[in-house]
Structures are given as structure tokens and as C-alpha cells.
C-alpha positions as a Markdown table, in Angstrom:
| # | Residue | x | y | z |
|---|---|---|---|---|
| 1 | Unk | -44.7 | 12.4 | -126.4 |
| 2 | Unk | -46.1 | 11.2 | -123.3 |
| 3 | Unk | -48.2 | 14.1 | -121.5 |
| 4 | Unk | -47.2 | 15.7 | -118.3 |
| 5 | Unk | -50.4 | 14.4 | -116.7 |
| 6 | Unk | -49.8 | 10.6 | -117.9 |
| 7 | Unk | -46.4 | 10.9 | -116.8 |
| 8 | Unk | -47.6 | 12.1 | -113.2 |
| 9 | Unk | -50.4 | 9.5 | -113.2 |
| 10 | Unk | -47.4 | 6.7 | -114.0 |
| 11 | Unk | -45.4 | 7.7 | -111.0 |
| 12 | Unk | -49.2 | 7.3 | -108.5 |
| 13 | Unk | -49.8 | 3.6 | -110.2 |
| 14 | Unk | -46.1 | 2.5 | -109.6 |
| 15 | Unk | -46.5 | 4.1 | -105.7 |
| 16 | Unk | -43.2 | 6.5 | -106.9 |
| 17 | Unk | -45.5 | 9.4 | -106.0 |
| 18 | Unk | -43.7 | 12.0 | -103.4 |
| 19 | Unk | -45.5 | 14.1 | -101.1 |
| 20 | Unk | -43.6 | 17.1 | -99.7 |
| 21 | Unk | -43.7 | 17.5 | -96.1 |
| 22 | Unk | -45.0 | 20.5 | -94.4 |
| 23 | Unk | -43.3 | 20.9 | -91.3 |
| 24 | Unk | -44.6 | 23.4 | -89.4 |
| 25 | Unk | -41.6 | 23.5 | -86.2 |
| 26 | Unk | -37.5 | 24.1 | -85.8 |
| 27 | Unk | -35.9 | 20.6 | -87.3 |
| 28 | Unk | -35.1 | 18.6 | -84.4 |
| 29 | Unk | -35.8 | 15.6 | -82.9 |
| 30 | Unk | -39.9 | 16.1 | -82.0 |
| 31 | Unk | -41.1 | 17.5 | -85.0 |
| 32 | Unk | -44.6 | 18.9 | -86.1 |
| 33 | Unk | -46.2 | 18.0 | -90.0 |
| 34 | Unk | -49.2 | 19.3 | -90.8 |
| 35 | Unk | -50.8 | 20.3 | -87.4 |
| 36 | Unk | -49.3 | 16.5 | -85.9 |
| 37 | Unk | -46.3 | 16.0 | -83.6 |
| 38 | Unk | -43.8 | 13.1 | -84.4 |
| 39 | Unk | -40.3 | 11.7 | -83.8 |
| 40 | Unk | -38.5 | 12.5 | -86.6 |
| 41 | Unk | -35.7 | 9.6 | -87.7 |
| 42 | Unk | -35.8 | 11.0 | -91.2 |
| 43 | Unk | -33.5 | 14.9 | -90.7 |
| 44 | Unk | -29.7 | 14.7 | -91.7 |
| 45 | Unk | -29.3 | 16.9 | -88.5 |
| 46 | Unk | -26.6 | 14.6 | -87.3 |
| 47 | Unk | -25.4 | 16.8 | -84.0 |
| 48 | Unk | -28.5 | 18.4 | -83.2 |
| 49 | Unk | -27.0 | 22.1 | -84.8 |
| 50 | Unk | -29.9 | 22.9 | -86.9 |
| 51 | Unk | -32.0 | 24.3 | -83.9 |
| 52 | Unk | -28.8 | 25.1 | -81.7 |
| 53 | Unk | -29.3 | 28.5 | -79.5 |
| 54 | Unk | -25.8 | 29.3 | -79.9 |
| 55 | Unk | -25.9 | 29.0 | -83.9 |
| 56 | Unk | -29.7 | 31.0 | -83.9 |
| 57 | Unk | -27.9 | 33.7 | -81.6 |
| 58 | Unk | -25.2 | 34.0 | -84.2 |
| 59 | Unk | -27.1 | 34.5 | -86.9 |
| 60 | Unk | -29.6 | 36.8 | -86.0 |
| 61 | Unk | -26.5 | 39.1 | -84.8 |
| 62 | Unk | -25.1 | 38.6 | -88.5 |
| 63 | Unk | -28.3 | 39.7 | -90.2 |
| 64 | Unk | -28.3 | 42.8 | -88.1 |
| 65 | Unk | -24.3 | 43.2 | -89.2 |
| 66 | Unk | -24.8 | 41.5 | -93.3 |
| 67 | Unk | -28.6 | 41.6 | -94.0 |
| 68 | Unk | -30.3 | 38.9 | -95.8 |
| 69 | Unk | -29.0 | 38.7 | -98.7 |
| 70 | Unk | -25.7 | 39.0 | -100.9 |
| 71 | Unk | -27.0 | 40.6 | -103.8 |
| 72 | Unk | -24.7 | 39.4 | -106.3 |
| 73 | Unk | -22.3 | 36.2 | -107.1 |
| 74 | Unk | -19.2 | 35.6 | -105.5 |
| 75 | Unk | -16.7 | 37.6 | -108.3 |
| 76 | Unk | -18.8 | 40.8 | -108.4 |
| 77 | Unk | -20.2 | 41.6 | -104.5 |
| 78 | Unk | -21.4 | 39.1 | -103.1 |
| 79 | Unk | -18.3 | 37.8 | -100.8 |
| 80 | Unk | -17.8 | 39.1 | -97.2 |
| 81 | Unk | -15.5 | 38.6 | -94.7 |
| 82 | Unk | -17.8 | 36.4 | -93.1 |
| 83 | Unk | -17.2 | 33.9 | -96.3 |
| 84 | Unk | -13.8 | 35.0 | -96.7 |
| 85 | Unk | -12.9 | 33.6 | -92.5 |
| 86 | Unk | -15.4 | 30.4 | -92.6 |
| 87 | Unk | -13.0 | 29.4 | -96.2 |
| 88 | Unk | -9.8 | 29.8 | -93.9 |
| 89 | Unk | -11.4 | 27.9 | -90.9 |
| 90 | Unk | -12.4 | 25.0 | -92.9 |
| 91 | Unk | -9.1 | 24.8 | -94.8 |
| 92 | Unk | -7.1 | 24.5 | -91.4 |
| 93 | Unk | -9.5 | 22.3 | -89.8 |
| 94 | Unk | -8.9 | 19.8 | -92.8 |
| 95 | Unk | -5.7 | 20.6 | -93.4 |
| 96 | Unk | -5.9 | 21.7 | -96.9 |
| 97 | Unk | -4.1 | 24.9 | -98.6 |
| 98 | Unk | -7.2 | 26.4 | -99.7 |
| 99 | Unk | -11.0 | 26.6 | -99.8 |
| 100 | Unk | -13.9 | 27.7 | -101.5 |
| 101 | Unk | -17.8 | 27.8 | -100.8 |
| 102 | Unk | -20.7 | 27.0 | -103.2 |
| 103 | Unk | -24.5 | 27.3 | -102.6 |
| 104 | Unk | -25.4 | 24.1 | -102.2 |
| 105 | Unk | -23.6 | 20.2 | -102.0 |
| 106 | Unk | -25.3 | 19.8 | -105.7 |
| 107 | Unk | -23.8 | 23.2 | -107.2 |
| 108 | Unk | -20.3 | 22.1 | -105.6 |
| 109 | Unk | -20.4 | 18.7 | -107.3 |
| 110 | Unk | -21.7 | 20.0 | -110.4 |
| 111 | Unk | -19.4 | 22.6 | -110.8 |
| 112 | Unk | -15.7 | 21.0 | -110.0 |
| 113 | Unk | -17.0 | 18.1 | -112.1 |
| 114 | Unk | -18.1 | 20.3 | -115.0 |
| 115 | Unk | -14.9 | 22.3 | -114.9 |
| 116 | Unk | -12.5 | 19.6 | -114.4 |
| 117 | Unk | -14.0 | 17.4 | -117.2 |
| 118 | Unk | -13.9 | 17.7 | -120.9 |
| 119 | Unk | -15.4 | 15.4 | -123.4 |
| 120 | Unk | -12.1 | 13.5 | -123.9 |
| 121 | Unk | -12.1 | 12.5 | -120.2 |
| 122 | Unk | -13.6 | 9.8 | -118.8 |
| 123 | Unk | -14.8 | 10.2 | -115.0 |
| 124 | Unk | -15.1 | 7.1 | -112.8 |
| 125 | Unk | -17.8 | 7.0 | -110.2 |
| 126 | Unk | -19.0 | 4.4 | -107.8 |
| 127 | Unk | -22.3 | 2.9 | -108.9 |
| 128 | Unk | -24.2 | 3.9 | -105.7 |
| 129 | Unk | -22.6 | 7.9 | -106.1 |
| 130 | Unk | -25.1 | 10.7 | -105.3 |
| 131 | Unk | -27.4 | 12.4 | -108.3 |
| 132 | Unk | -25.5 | 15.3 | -108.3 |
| 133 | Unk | -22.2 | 13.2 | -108.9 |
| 134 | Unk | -23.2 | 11.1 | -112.2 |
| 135 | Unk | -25.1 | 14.1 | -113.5 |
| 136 | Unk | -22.2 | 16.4 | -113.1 |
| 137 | Unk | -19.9 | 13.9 | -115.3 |
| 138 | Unk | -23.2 | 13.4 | -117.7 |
| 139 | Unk | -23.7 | 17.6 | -117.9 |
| 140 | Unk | -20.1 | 18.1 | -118.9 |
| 141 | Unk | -20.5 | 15.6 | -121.6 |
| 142 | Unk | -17.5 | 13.1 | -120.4 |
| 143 | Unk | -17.6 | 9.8 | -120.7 |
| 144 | Unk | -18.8 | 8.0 | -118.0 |
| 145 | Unk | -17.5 | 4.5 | -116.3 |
| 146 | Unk | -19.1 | 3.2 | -112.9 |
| 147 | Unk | -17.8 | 0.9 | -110.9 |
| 148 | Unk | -18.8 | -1.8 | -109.0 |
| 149 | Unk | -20.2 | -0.6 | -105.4 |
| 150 | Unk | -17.3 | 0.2 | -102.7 |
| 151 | Unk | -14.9 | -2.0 | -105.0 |
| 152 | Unk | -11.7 | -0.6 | -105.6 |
| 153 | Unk | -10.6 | -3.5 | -107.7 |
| 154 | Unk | -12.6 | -2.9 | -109.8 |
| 155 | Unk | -12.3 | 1.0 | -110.2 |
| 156 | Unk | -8.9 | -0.1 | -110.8 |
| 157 | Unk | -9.5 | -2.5 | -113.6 |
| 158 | Unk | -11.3 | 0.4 | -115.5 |
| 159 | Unk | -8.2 | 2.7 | -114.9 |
| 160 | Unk | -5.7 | 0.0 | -116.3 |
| 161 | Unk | -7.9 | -0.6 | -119.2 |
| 162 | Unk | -7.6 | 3.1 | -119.9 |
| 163 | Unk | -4.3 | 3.7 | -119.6 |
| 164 | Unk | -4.4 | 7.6 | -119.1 |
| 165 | Unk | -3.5 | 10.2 | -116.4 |
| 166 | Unk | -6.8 | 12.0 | -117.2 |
| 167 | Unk | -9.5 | 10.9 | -115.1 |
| 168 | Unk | -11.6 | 11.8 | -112.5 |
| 169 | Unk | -12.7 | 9.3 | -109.8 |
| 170 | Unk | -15.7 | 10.6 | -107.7 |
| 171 | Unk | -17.3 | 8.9 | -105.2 |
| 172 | Unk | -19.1 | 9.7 | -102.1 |
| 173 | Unk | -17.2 | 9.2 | -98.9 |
| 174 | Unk | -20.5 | 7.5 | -96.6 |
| 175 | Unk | -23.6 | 6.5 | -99.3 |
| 176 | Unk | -26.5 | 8.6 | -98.4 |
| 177 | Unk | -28.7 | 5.9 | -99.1 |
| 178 | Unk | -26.5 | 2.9 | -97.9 |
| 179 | Unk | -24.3 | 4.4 | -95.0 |
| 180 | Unk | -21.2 | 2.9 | -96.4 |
| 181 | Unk | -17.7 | 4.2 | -96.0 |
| 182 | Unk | -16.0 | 4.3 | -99.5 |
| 183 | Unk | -12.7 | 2.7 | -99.4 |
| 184 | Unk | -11.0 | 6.2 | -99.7 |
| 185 | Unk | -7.6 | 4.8 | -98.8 |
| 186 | Unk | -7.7 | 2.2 | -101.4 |
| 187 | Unk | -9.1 | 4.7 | -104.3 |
| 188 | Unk | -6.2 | 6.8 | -103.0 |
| 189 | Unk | -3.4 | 3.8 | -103.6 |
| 190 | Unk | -4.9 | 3.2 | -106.9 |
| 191 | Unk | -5.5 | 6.9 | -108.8 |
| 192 | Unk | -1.6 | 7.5 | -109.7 |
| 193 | Unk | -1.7 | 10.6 | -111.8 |
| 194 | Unk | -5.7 | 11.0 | -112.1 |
| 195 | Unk | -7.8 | 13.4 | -109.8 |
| 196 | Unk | -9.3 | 12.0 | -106.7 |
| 197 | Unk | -12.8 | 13.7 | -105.4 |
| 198 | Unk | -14.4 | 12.7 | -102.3 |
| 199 | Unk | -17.7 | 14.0 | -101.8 |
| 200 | Unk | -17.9 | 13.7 | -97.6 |
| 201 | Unk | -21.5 | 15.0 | -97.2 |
| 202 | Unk | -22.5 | 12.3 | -94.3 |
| 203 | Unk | -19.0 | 11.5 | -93.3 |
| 204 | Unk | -17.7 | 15.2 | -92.1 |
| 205 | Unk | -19.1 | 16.0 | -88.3 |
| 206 | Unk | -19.8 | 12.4 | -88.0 |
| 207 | Unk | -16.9 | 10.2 | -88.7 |
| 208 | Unk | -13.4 | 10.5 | -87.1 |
| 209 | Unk | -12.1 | 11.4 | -83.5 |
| 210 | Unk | -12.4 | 15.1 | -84.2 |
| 211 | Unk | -15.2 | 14.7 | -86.9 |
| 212 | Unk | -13.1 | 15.7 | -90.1 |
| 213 | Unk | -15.2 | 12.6 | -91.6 |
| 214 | Unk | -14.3 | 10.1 | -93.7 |
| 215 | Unk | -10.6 | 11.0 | -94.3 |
| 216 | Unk | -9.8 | 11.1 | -90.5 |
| 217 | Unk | -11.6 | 7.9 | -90.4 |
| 218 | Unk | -9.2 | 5.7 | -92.8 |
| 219 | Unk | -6.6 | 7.9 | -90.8 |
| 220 | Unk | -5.2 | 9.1 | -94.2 |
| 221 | Unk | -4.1 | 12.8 | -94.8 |
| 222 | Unk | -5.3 | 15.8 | -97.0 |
| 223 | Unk | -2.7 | 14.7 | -99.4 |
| 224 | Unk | -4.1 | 11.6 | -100.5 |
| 225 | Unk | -7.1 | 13.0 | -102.1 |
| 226 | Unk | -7.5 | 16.2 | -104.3 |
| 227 | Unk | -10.5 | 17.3 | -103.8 |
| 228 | Unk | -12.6 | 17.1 | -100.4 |
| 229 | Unk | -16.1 | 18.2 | -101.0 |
| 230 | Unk | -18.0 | 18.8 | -97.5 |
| 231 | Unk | -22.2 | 20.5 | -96.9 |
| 232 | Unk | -23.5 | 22.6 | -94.5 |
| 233 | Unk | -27.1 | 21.1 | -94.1 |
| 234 | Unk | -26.2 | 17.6 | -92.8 |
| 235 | Unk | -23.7 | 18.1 | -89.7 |
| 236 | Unk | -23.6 | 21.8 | -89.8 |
| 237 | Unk | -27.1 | 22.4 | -89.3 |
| 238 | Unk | -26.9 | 24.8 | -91.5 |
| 239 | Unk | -27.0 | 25.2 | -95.5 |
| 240 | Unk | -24.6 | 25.6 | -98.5 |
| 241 | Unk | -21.2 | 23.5 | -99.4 |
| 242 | Unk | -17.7 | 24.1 | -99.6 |
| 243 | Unk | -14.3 | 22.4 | -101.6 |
| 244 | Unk | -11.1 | 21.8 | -100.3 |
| 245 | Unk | -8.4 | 21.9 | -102.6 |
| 246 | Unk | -4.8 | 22.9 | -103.5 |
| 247 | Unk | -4.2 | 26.8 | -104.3 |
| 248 | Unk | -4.2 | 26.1 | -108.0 |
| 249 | Unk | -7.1 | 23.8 | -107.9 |
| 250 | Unk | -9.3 | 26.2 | -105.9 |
| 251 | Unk | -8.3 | 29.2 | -108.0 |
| 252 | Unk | -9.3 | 27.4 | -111.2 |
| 253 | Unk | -12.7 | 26.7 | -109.9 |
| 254 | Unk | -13.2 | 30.6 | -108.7 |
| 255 | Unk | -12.2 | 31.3 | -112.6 |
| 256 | Unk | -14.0 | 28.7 | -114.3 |
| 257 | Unk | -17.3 | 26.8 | -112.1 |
| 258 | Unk | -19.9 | 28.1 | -113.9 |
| 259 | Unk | -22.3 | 27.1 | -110.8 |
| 260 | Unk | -20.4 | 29.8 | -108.5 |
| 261 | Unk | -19.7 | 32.6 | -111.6 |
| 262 | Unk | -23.4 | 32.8 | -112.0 |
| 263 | Unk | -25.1 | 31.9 | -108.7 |
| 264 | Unk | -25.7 | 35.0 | -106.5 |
| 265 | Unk | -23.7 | 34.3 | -103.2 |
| 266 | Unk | -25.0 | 32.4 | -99.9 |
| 267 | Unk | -26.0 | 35.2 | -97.3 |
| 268 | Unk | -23.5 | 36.2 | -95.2 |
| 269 | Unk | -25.3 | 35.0 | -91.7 |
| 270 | Unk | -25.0 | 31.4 | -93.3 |
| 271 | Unk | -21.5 | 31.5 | -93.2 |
| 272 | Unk | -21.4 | 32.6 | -89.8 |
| 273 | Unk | -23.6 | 30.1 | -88.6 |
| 274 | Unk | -21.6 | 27.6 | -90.1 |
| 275 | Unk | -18.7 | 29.0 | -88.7 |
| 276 | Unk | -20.1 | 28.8 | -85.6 |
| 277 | Unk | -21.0 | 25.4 | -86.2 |
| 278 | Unk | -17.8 | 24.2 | -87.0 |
| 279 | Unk | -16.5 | 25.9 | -83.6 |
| 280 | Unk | -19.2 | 22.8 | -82.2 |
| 281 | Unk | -18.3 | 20.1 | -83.8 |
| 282 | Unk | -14.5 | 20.4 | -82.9 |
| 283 | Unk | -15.2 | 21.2 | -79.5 |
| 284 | Unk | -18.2 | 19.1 | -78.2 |
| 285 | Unk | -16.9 | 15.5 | -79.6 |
| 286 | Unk | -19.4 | 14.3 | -77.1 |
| 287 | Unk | -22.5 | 15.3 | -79.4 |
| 288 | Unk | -20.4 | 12.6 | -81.6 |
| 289 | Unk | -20.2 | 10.3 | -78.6 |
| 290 | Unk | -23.7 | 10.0 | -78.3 |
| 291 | Unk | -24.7 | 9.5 | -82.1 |
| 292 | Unk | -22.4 | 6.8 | -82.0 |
| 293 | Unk | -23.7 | 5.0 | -79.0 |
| 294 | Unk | -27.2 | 5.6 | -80.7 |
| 295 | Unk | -26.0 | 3.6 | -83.8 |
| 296 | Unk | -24.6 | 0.8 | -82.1 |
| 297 | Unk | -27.7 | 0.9 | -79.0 |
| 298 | Unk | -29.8 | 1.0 | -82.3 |
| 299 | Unk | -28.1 | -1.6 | -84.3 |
| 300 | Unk | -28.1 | -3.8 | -81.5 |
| 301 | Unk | -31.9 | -3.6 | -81.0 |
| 302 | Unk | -32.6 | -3.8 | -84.2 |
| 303 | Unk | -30.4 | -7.2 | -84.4 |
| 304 | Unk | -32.6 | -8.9 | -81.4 |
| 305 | Unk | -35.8 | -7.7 | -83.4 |
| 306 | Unk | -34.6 | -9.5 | -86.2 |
| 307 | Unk | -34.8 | -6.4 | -88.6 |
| 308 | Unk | -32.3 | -7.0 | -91.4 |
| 309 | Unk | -30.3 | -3.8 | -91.7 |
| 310 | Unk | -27.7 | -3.5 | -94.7 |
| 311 | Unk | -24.2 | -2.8 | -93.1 |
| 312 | Unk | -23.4 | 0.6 | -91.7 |
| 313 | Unk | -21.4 | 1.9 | -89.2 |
| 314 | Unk | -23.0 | 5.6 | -89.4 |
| 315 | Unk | -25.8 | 7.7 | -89.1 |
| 316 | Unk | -27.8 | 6.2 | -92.1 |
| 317 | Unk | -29.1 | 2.8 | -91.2 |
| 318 | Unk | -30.9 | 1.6 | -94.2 |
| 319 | Unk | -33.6 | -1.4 | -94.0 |
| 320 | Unk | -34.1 | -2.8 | -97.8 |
| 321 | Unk | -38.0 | -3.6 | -97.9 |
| 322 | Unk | -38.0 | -4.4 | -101.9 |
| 323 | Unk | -41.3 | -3.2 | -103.3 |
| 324 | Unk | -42.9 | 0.3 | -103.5 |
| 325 | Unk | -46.6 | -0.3 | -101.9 |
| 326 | Unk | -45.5 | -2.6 | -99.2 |
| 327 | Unk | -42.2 | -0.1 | -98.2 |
| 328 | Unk | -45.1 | 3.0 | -98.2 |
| 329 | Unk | -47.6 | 0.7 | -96.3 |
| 330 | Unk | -44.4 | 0.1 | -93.3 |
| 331 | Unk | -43.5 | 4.1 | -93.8 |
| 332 | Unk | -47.5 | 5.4 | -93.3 |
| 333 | Unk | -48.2 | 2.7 | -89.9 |
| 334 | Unk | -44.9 | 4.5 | -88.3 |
| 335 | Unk | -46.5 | 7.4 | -89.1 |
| 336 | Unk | -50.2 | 6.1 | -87.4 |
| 337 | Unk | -47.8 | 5.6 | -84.6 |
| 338 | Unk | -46.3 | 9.1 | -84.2 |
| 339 | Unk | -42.2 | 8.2 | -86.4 |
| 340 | Unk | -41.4 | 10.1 | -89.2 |
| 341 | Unk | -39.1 | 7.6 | -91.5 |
| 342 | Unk | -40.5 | 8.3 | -94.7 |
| 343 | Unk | -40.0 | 5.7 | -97.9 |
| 344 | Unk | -37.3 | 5.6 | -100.4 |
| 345 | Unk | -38.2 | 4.4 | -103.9 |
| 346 | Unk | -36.9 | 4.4 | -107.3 |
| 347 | Unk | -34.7 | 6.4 | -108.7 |
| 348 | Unk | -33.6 | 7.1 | -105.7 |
| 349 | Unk | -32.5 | 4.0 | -104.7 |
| 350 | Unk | -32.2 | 1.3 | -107.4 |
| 351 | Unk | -34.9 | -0.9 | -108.5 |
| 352 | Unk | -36.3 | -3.3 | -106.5 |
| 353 | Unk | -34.6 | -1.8 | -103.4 |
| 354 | Unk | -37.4 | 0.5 | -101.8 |
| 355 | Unk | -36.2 | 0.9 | -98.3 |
| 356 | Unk | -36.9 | 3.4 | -95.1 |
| 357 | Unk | -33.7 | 5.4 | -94.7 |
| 358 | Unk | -33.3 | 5.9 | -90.7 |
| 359 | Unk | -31.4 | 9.1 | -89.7 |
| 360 | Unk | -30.1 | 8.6 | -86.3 |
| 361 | Unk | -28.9 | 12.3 | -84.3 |
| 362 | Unk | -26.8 | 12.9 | -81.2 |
| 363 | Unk | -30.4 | 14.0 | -79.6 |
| 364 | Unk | -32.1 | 11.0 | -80.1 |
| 365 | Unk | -32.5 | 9.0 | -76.8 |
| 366 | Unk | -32.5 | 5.3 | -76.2 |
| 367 | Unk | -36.0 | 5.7 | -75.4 |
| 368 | Unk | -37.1 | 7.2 | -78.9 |
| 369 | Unk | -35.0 | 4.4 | -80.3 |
| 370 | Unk | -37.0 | 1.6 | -78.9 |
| 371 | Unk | -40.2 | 3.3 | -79.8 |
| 372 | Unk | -38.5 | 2.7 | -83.3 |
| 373 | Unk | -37.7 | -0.5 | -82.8 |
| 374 | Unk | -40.9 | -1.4 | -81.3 |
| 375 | Unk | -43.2 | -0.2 | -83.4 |
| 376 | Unk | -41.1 | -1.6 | -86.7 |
| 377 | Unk | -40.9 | -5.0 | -85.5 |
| 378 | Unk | -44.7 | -5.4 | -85.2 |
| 379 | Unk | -45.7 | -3.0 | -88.4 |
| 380 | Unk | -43.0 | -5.7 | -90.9 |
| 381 | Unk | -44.5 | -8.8 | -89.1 |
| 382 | Unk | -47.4 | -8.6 | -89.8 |
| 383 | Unk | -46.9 | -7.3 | -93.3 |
| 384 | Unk | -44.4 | -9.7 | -94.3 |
């Protein structure tokens, strides 16, 4: 068996090595790492919520009202009211019967996965899904089919060739490494009898006229899909993850999700925060206003600067550099240059396809964009 040390020394020679970050300041647009200031493109803080007074103010009340922590998992302590009001705020915002929280985006997938699926069912995921998606399916020992990316021909070639009414089809609703929409309405037409999860991560906050994400987007209700899985720590600002669900669907993942039986509970000042949050993001749609005219001011540029960007309508704009050193080498001279956009490599992304991920937020300006722009041009010229 290869050692621990070889294994490490492996990832350094093939430049897969990751370095934490050490930030040292609120998230937010201007940043500090390690004693230096920078323009961060590389947060998931799509609205700008993360470092909001109003949601700070909240939550230091709620810590004064809850404490710190819960002390104990959902079905022993561990649920407030606080949790118990943000479930029956998100399930009317989305319009579904019920709701339930979960620690983190990761837990959430892992457990509806693992308690929907046994080993005689087979759960079909787009190829690009998130980690947490294909491991869940792996974890509960199902059999596993992937389909071609974003192509719901093909997911529905797999589901004629099964002939069965018990699957799962998973996929993410916006790719966090792509920024693609899934064709939810299509995966919808397609699933007959079988479950439909949509893990809306990027989407919700971001995507739709009132930000219910990708489901308001394809202007397509509640009932089309089974299972709506949305995050905290991207739109929210916040942390933790919630599913949306019928009564009986919900209910069976209280009684059964081994990630929320034996997880102690998120603190109660979270779920006000998010609560809070939410409160936002329905009623300032200009913070989505503005992301969106940064996407298309910063597609635009980026178009005249001859910076090949893979399609994407929303916050994640992806540019596909191909090799480990060379994407490092574009990441670290942004970095010389004051912008945080830090490298994606294998297995993150598939092989071959090392790229900088770019995060675009509501509080970036036009100005910090064309800093971006600028400095990228120049820093891929003269590597390339």
C-alpha cells in the first residue's frame, strides 16, 4: 500500500496540491489572506448576506435568546422554534407542504439519497452532479447510472432501458463548477413514476424573478419535482441546508436520514439568520438586479477580451485553462495583482479541465470587474 507521505507527495508533482486559505476578515467583496488585502471573485456569497448588518444584528440577539449551541440532534433536544418557523418559511416561499433542515448541503444530499435508495435501485445522476450527489447513491450501495451532461435524452434512454418506477434522478439544478442550468423541466416530463431530486444549491437566491432558483426559472411548479434541496452558505450567507418535500416524504426522512438522527442540531442563531436572510432575498430583488447586470457587464468584457468562457447565464462563470501548472501559474499572477480566483483541478473538475471558477456577487462593481478582466487578459497572453 502506497504511504500517506507518497500519496501527498503525488498530489505536489501533479500540481493537485490545495492550500487552505487563511482569511483573516468578514467574507465580502475586499477580503484579507494572510496579512494581504484582495478582491475576492472566489466566495459563493451571491447577495452580499454573509456580512449583512441586519443578519449579524439578528444573530447576536439569538445567541443571547438560544446560546451557541443545540446540544443534541434534532429528535432528542436539539430543535427550537427558531428551526421549527425558518422550516415553515421556506416551505411557503417554495410552495411545498413541508420542510426539513440538515447541517450542511452534503448531509442533506447524503441523507435523502441514503434513505430513499436501496441496493435494488438504481439512481440516475447527471455526469457533472456535485460529490456529495454520486457519493450518496455510491454510500447506500445502489447502482449507479450517469448521464450524459445536461442531456435529458439521454437520462431518458437509461430509464426506458430499465423499465422500473424505482429510481432516483438527482442532479444539481446550476453546476457548481460549470454554471449550467439542468433541464429541470425536461427531467420533470421524463421521470413518470420515479423520484425527481433537484439539488438548487447555486440556483435558489439567484435564479428567478423572486429568487426561488432554478424551478421559478423554467417557470415550473413545486409539483413537478419531489424533492427540492436548497443551502444556506451560498445565497443565504449563512450555513446549513434544508429539503422540501411532500408531508410523507419529509416525515420519512425525520424517521430514517441517518445524517440528521445522529448529527447534533445547527444552532439555533443559524436558523434565525437564515430566516432573516430569506426575509432579503424576497424583498430586495435589486441585490439580484445587480448580480445579474454583473454577469452579463462581465460576460460582455470578457467576450471583447477574447477570454473563452464556457456557457453560463449565472453567478459561476468558468474559464477551462486545461492543465494543472499553467491554470496555478494564471490563479497565483491574479493573486500578484491583488484577485483572489483560486484554481480548480482534478477531481474536482474532470481531467484535463483545470479551470479558475469566478464567483460574481451583487457587491461586485463594474470597476472590480474590469480589474478582472484586465489583469486576466494580459496574465493568459502571455502564458498561452
Amino acid at each position: 500500500m502506497t504511504s500517506l507521505s507518497e500519496q501527498l507527495l503525488e498530489l505536489q508533482n501533479q500540481n493537485a496540491y490545495r492550500v487552505r486559505q487563511t482569511v483573516e476578515t468578514p467574507q465580502g467583496v475586499k477580503i484579507t489572506v494572510n496579512g494581504q488585502p484582495y478582491i475576492s471573485f472566489c466566495s459563493n456569497d451571491y447577495l452580499g448576506l454573509a456580512n449583512d448588518p441586519r443578519v449579524c444584528e439578528v444573530t447576536k440577539k439569538a445567541i443571547d435568546q438560544y446560546g451557541v449551541g443545540t446540544g443534541a440532534s434534532q429528535l432528542i433536544s436539539g430543535y427550537t422554534n427558531a428551526h421549527k418557523e425558518l422550516e415553515q418559511h421556506l416551505a411557503d416561499f417554495f410552495s411545498y407542504p413541508r420542510c426539513v433542515l440538515f447541517s450542511s448541503g452534503f448531509l442533506a444530499n447524503l441523507g435523502v439519497i441514503s434513505s430513499l435508495a436501496k441496493k435494488n435501485t438504481t439512481v440516475i445522476e447527471d455526469k457533472l452532479n456535485h460529490a456529495s450527489l454520486i457519493d450518496a447513491a455510491k454510500y447506500a450501495g445502489a447502482k449507479l447510472k450517469r448521464y450524459k451532461h445536461c442531456d435529458s435524452d439521454h437520462a431518458k434512454e437509461i430509464l426506458a432501458s430499465l423499465n422500473s418506477d424505482d429510481c432516483l434522478i438527482a442532479s444539481d439544478g446550476v453546476f457548481s463548477m460549470e454554471g449550467s442550468i439542468a433541464p429541470i423541466k425536461q427531467l420533470a416530463s421524463i421521470k413518470n413514476n420515479n423520484t425527481l431530486i433537484i439539488d438548487d444549491a447555486h440556483g435558489i437566491g439567484v435564479l428567478g424573478k423572486h429568487g426561488r432558483g432554478s424551478l421559478e426559472y423554467h417557470n415550473i411548479s413545486s409539483s413537478h419535482v419531489d424533492i427540492l434541496i436548497g443551502t444556506f452558505g451560498k445565497s443565504f450567507g449563512v450555513s446549513g441546508a434544508f429539503v422540501l418535500g411532500n408531508n410523507e416524504m419529509i416525515e420519512y426522512l425525520i424517521q430514517k436520514a441517518r445524517t440528521l438522527i445522529y448529527t447534533t442540531a445547527a444552532p439555533a442563531a443559524l436558523a434565525i439568520a437564515a430566516s432573516k436572510s430569506l426575509k432579503i432575498i424576497i424583498s430586495e430583488s435589486e441585490r439580484r438586479d445587480r448580480l445579474h447586470d454583473n454577469i452579463s457587464y462581465f460576460r460582455k468584457c470578457a467576450h471583447q477580451a477574447s477570454l473563452d468562457l464556457l456557457a453560463s447565464n449565472t453567478a459561476i462563470q468558468s474559464l477551462v485553462i486545461g492543465d494543472n501548472i499553467t491554470t496555478v501559474q494564471v490563479s497565483n499572477k491574479l493573486k500578484q495583482n491583488g484577485l483572489l480566483t483560486l484554481a480548480i483541478r482534478p477531481p474536482t473538475v474532470p481531467k484535463n479541465t483545470a479551470r479558475l471558477r469566478i464567483t460574481l456577487t451583487s457587491e461586485h462593481s463594474h470597476r472590480h470587474i474590469d480589474m478582472l478582466i484586465s489583469s486576466l487578459a494580459q496574465i493568459v497572453k502571455s502564458i498561452t
